[in-house]
C-alpha positions, 0 to 999 in steps of 0.5 A: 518479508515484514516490515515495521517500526525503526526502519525494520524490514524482516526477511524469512526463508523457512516460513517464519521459524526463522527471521533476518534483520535486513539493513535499509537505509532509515529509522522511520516507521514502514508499513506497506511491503510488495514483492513483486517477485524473489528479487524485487520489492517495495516498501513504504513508510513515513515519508520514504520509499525503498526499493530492493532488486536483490532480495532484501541485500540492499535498499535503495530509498526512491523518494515517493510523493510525499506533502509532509515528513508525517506522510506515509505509505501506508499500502503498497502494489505493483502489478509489475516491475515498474507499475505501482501504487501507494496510499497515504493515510493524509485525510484525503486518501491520496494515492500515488502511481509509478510507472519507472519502479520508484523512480518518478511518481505521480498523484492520480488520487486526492478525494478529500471527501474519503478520509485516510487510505489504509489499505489496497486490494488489487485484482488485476493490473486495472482493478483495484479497491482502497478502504479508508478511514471514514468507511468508503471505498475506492475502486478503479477499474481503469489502473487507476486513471479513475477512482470512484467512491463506494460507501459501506454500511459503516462510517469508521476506519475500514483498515484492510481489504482484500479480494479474492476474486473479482466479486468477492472481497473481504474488509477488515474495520478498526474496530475488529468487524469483518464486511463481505462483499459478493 
């Protein structure tokens, strides 16, 4: 799966030689996406929140926690069918947790010191790391009961992050340098 711009979500079957254009239920922009199995994912975007439990065939938009219509989801997890997150790329990293699959959502994250959250990693149901938009990094190790601040070397926009492991993570800067954490 993919998403994009125009409310596009695109399905794959074959490893990307072929592409579906799926149907959802908006013209806005979506950039997070999760999968939390075949059948059920997630997707966020500007001021919206879909959700699918039939593998793309239908989108039901779940209403995220969202302070303006320029708001949006930028990085999506779950770490099952009900427990989720997203971060915003508001300038105060808000982070958002469900614990219902979409149906209600609360903030557990409003750090106005660690600029626009751009991405998440999450290594376990508890561990999880948010790079954002001034060169921090947010880690909780409590399912995101807690979010501690991390700084990096660099102060611009840090825009993916992933770990591989418990100890080792990669993040990618918008300027194109990579960071490797061990």
């Amino acid at each position: 799966y993919v998403a994009g711009s125009n409310g596009r979500i695109m399905k794959t079957t074959n490893r990307g030689d072929n592409w579906t254009i799926l149907t959802t239920p908006t013209a806005t922009a979506l950039d997070g996406i999760w999968f939390v199995n075949e059948n059920t994912g997630y997707v966020g975007g500007a001021n919206v929140f879909l959700k699918t439990t039939d593998a793309g065939a239908t989108w039901v938009n779940k209403v995220g926690l969202f302070i303006s219509p320029f708001e949006t989801a930028q990085s999506v997890y779950f770490s099952d069918a009900n427990t989720g997150y997203y971060c915003t790329n508001t300038s105060n990293c808000r982070i958002v947790k469900t614990t219902n699959g979409g149906d209600t959502w609360s903030l557990i994250n409003d750090n106005s010191t660690a600029g626009s959250g751009w991405d998440m990693s999450f290594i376990n149901a508890n561990t999880g790391y948010v790079c954002t938009g001034n060169g921090k990094v947010l880690k909780t190790t409590n399912a995101g009961l807690n979010w501690g601040v991390q700084n990096t070397p660099l102060t611009e926009n840090l825009f993916q992050i992933q770990f591989i492991s418990a100890d080792t993570g990669y993040i990618r800067c918008w300027s194109g340098k990579i960071m490797k954490t061990t």
